[in-house]
C-alpha positions in Angstrom: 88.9 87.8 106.3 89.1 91.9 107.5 86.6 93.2 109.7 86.5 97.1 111.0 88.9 97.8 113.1 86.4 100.0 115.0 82.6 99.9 115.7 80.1 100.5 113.5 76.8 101.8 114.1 74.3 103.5 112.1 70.8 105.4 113.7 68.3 102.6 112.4 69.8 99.3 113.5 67.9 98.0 115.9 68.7 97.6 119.7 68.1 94.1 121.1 68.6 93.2 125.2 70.5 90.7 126.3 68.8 87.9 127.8 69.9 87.5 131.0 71.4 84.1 131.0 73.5 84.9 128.3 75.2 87.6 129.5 77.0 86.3 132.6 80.5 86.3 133.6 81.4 82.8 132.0 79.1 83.5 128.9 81.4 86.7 128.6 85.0 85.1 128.9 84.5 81.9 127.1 85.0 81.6 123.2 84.4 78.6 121.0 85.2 76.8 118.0 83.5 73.8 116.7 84.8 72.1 113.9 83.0 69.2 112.1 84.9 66.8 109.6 83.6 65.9 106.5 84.6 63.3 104.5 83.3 64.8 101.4 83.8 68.0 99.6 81.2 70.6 100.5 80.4 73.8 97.9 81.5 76.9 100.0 78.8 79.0 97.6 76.4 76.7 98.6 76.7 77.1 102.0 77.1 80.6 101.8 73.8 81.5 100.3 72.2 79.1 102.4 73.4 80.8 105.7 72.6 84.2 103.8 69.0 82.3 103.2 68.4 81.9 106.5 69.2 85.0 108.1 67.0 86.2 105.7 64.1 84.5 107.6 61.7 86.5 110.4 63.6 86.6 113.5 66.7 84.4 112.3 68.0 88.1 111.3 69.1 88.0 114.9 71.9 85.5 114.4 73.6 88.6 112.5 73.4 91.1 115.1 76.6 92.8 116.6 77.7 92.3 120.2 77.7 96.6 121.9 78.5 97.5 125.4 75.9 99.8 126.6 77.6 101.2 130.1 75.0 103.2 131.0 73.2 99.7 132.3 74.9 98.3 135.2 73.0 96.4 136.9 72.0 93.7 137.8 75.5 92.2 137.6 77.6 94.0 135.1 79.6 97.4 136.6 81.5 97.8 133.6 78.3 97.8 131.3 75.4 95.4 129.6 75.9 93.5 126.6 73.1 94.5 124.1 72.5 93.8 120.0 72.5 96.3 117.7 71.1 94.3 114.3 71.3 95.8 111.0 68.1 97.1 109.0 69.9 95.1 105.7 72.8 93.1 105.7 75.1 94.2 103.1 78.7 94.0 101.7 79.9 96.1 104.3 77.7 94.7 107.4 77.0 91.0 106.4 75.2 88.7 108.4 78.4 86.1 109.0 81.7 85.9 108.2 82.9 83.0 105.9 86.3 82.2 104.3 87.3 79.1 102.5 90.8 78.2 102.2 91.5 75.6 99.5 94.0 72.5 99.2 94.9 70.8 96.1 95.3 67.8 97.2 94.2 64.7 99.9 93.9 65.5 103.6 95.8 62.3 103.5 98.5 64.2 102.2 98.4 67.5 104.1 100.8 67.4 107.3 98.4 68.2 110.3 95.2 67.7 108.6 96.3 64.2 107.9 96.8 63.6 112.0 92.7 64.2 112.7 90.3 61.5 113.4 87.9 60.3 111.6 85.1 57.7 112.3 86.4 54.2 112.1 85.6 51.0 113.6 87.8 51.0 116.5 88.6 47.4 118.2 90.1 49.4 121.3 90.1 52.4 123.9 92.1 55.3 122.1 93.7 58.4 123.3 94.4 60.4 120.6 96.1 64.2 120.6 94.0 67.4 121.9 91.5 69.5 120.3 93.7 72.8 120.6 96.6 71.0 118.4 94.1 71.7 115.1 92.9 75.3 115.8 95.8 76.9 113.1 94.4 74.6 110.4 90.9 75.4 111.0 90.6 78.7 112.5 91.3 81.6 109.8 94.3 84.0 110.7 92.1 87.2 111.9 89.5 84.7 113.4 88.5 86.6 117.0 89.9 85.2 119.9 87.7 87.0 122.8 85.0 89.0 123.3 87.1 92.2 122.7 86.8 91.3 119.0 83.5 91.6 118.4 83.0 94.6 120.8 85.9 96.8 119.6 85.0 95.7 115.5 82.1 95.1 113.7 82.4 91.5 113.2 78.9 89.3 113.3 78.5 86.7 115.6 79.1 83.9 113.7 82.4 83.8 112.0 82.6 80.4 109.7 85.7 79.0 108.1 85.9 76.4 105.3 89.5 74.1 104.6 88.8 72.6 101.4 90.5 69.4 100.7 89.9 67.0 97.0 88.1 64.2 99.8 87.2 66.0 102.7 86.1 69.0 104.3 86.6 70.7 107.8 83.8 73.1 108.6 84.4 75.6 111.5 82.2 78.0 113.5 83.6 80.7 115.8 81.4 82.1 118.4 81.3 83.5 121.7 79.0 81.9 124.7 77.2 84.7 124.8 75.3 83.8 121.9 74.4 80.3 122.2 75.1 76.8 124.4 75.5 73.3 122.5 72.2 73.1 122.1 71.7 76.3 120.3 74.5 75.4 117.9 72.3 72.2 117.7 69.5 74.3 116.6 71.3 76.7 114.6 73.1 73.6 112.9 69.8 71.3 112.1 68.1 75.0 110.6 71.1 75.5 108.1 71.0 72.1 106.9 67.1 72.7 106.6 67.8 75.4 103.9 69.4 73.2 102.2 67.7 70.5 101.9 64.7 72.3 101.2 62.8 71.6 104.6 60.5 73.1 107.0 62.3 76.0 109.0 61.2 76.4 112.8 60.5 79.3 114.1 63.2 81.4 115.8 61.7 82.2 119.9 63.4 84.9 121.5 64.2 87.7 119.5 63.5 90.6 121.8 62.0 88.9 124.8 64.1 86.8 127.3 61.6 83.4 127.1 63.9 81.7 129.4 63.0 84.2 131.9 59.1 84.7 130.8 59.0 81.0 132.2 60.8 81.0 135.5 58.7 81.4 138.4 59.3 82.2 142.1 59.3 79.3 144.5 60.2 78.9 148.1 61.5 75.1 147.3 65.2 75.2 148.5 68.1 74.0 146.3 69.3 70.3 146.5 72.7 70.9 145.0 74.3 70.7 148.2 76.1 73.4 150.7 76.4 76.7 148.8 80.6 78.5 149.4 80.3 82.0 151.8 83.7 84.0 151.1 85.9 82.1 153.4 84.9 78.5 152.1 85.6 81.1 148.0 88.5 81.9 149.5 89.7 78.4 150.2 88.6 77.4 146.9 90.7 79.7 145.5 94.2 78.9 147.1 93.4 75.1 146.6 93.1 76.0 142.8 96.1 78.0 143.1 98.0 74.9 144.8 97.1 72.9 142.4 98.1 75.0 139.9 101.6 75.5 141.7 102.1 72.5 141.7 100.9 70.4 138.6 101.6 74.0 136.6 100.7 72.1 133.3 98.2 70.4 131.4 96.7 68.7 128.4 93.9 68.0 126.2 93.3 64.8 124.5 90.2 62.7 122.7 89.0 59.3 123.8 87.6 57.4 121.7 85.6 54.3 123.3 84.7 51.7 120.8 80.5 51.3 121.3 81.1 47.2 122.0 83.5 48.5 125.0 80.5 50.9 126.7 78.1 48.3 126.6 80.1 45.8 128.3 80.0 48.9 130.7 76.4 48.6 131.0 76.1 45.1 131.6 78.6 44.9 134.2 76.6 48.1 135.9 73.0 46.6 135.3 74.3 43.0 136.7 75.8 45.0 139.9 73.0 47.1 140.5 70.7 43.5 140.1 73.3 42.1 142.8 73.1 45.0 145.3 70.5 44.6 148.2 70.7 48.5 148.8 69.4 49.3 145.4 67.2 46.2 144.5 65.1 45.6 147.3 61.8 46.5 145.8 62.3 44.1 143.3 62.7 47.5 140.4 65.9 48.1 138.6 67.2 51.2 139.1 67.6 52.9 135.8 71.1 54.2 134.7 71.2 55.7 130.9 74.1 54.7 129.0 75.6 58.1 129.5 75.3 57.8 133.1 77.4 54.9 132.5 80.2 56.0 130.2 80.3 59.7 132.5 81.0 57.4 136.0 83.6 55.8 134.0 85.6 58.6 133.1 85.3 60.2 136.7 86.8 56.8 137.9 89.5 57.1 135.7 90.0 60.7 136.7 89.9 60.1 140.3 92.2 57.1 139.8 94.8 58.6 138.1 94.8 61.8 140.5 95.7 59.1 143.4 93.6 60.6 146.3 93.7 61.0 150.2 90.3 58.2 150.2 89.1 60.8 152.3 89.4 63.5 149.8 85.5 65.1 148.6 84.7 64.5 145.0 81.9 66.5 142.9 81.2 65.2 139.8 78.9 68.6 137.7 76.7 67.4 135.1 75.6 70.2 132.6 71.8 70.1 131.9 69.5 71.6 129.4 66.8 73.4 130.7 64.4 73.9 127.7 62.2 71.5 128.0 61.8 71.9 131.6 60.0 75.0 131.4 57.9 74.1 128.7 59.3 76.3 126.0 56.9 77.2 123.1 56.8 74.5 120.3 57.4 74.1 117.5 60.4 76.7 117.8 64.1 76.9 119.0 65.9 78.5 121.5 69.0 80.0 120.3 71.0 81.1 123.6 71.9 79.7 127.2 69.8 77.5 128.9 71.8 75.3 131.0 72.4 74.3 134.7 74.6 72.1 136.5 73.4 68.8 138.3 76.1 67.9 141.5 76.8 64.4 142.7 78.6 64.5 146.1 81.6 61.4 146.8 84.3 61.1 148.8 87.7 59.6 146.7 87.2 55.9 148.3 84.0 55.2 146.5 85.3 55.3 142.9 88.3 52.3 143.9 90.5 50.8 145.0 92.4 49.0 142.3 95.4 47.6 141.8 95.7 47.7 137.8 94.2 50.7 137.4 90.1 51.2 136.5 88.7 48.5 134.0 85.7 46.3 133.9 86.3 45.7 137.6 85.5 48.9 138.6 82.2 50.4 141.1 80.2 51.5 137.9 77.0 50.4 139.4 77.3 53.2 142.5 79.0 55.7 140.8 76.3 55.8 138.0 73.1 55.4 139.9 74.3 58.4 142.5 75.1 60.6 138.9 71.6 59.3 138.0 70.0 60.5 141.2 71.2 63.7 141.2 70.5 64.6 137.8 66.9 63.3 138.6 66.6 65.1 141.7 67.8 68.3 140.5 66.4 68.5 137.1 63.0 68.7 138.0 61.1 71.9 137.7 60.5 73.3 140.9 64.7 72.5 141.6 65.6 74.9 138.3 63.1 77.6 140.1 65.0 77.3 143.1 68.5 77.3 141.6 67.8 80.1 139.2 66.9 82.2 141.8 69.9 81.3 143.6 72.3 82.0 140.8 70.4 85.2 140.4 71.2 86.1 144.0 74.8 85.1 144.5 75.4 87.1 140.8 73.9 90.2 142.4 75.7 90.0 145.6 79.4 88.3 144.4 79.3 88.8 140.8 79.7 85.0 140.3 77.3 81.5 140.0 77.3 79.8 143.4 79.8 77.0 144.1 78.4 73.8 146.2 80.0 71.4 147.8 83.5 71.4 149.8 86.2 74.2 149.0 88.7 71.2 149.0 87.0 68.8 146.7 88.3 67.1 143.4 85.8 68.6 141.0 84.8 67.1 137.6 82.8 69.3 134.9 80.7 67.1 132.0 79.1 68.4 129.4 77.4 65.7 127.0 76.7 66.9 123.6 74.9 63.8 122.5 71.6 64.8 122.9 72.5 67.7 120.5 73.2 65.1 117.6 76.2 67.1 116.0 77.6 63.9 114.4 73.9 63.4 112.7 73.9 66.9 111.1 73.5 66.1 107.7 75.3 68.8 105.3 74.2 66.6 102.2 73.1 69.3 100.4 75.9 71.1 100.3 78.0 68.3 98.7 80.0 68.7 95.4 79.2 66.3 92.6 75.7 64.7 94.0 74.3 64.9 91.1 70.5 65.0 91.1 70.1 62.6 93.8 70.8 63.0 97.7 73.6 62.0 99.1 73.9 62.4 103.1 77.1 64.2 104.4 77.4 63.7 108.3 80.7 64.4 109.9 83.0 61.7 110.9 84.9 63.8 113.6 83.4 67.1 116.0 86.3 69.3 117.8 85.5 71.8 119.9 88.4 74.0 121.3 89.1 77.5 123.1 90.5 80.8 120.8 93.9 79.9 122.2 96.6 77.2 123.7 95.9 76.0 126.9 98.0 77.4 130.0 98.4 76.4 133.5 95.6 78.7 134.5 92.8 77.1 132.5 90.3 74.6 133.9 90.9 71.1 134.8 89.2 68.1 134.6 86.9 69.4 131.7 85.0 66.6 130.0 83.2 67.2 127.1 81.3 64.4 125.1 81.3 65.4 121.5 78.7 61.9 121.1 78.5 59.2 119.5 79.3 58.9 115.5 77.8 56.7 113.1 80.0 53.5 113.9 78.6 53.5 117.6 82.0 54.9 118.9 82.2 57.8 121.6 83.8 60.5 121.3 85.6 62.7 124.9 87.5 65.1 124.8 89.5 65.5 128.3 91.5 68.9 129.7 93.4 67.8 132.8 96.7 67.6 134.4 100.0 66.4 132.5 100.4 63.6 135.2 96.9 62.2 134.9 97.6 61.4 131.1 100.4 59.4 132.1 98.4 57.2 134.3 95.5 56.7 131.8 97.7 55.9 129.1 99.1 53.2 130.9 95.4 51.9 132.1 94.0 52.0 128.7 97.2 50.3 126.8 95.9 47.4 129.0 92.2 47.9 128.1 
């Protein structure tokens, strides 16, 4: 793959504004690859003209735009400049629409060194921890793939940058992008709309090209926020040397993939549903409380977290649930969104409600609390009138700090979740791309989803990142887990036993 090694510009591209949500200080410094395994060989041409196909389409041209700085806007959060799009009249040769590469291998993935180590759907009798998502990014990331935002602002690279490993029984499909262009949703979107091409179906239409939708439909309110109490600067400035300690401290960390067998959550369930049916405080009108499965398998994995940090009991814990907002406000349908529309839902514990145990967490554990208390706050703070209220919080705290608003206590144990199953990744279906089908067709969903940073993790990154690729085809889930060196240790030893 080469790219420019400066901008390029021409008079009759046209100029795009960012949305707002999309250019924000995380949006800006976080990049991402997704990879999705294949175990069947996908045509490279096909998918190329099939991505070209699409960007071809009305407003889908936007997908190929190129990331500017414009530093004559500054405001209302950015002093160094706005992010804007500058999008081709044509895409050509010299300006495509994407990047894609293909890098080819004669023989089995069984047979190729690292490739051979990645998961793949199986049935799987057993709790697994299996090695991190970072481990693969020099088999599936291309050499000259960007690795921050400075890439694509200092070249003319497009947005999406795509990169193909071609084994004889399998295929490993990668997409670089920054967050500015899209959340997991989006991808979702942008996914499902690829596949659509090829499989000769109905295309939706593409909402947002030059007007920010997401903020068309937020309206003012005087409701206040629920998420709890919002940091001034001395409770920021205690966050900030209790990250630091921690990072002193416990300087290194790891990322690993848990795989929990489907049978394994839904003994989860029924031991939460039968608690919940035995607790007075949450049965007595007769109703059972409801508590979705991911609910369930997200209290789990804080407990295990919590458990294997070995807290003061005292200690605050905040578990942060991402949410997608799109369907909150109503968006215009049929269409897509591709972009950021998220928000964090906060649960508020202190470290003694999530044990104790002597054996570590199991079967035994408080599911049924943990879960319904995730459950509330999701429910309380995903209603309408609470996004209005924390937008125009963000909005504020951006504008006066230059950062989102942190809730809670400066000293707490946090845990970040992000839950990709609603987005369906493992039930994209690239069938069309596949080699040898023949005249019938065959389906081609992936049997593994990786998701990892442009580079190796350090000491400085964030902890306690969980990140539920979903559930494949066999019923297993899939987590993938960024957390201290220490923690694994403990949870190793836990689920050996499980």
């Amino acid at each position: 793959m080469s790219s420019p090694s400066q901008t390029t510009s021409s008079p009759s591209d046209t100029i795009i504004p960012f949305h707002f949500w999309d250019d924000v200080p995380h949006t800006r410094a976080i990049g991402i690859n997704v990879t999705l395994r294949f175990d069947k060989v996908l045509d490279p041409e096909r998918l190329r003209n099939s991505l070209t196909r699409l960007l071809e389409l009305d407003n889908w041209r936007k997908l190929g735009a190129r990331l500017r700085l414009d530093s004559a806007i500054t405001k209302p959060i950015q002093n160094s400049g706005k992010l804007v799009y500058r999008l081709p009249p044509k895409f050509t040769k010299d300006r495509p629409g994407f990047i894609l590469t293909t890098e080819k291998h004669d023989g089995s993935i069984k047979a190729h060194p690292l490739a051979s180590q990645m998961p793949s759907s199986t049935e799987n009798p057993k709790v697994s921890i299996l090695d991190g998502m970072t481990k693969y990014s020099p088999l599936v990331r291309h050499k000259t793939a960007p690795t921050s935002i400075a890439d694509w602002l200092e070249t003319d690279l497009p947005q999406l940058v795509i990169h193909t490993v071609l084994f004889q029984d399998a295929t490993l499909l990668t997409i670089t992008f920054q967050h500015t262009l899209m959340d997991a949703m989006g991808l979702s979107s942008f996914l499902h709309a690829w596949t659509a091409v090829l499989s000769k179906r109905d295309i939706p239409p593409f909402l947002g090209f030059d007007e920010d939708i997401i903020e068309a439909h937020l309206e003012t309110t005087a409701e206040k926020t629920m998420a709890g109490s919002i940091f001034g600067q001395i409770s920021l400035l205690l966050f900030a040397l209790v990250g630091w300690w921690e990072k002193f401290w416990f300087p290194r960390v790891e990322d690993r993939v848990l795989v929990i067998p489907g049978e394994y959550v839904r003994e989860l369930r029924d031991k939460t549903l039968r608690e919940l049916d035995d607790d007075e405080t949450t049965n007595k009108d007769r109703d059972r409380p409801f508590v979705s499965e991911s609910d369930i398998l997200l209290a789990w994995l804080s407990i295990l977290l919590v458990t294997a940090h070995n807290p003061n009991p005292n200690t605050p814990v905040q578990i942060s649930n991402i949410f997608d907002i799109r369907s909150i406000l109503a968006l215009p349908s049929p269409g897509v969104y591709i972009g950021n529309a998220i928000m964090p839902s906060c649960a508020d514990f202190h470290a003694r409600e999530f044990g104790p145990w002597d054996h570590g967490p199991g079967l035994d554990c408080r599911l049924g609390s943990v879960a319904l208390k995730i459950r509330y706050a999701l429910e309380t703070q995903r209603t309408k009138e609470q996004v209005l209220a924390r937008t125009a919080l963000r909005k504020k705290m951006l504008r006066e700090m230059g950062c989102l608003p942190l809730v809670g206590h400066p000293g707490q144990l946090g845990i970040s979740c992000t839950n990709w199953q609603r987005a369906g990744f493992f039930g994209v279906d690239f069938g069309g791309a596949g080699v040898g089908r023949g005249e019938g067709f065959v389906p081609c969903r992936p049997s593994y989803v990786n998701t990892a940073g442009p580079g190796p993790l350090d000491g400085n990154g964030p902890r306690n990142m969980v990140t539920v690729t979903g559930k494949d085809g066999m019923g297993n889930w899939w987590v993938q887990i960024i957390a201290r060196e220490e923690v694994w240790g403990k949870i190793r030893e836990w689920t050996s036993r499980m």
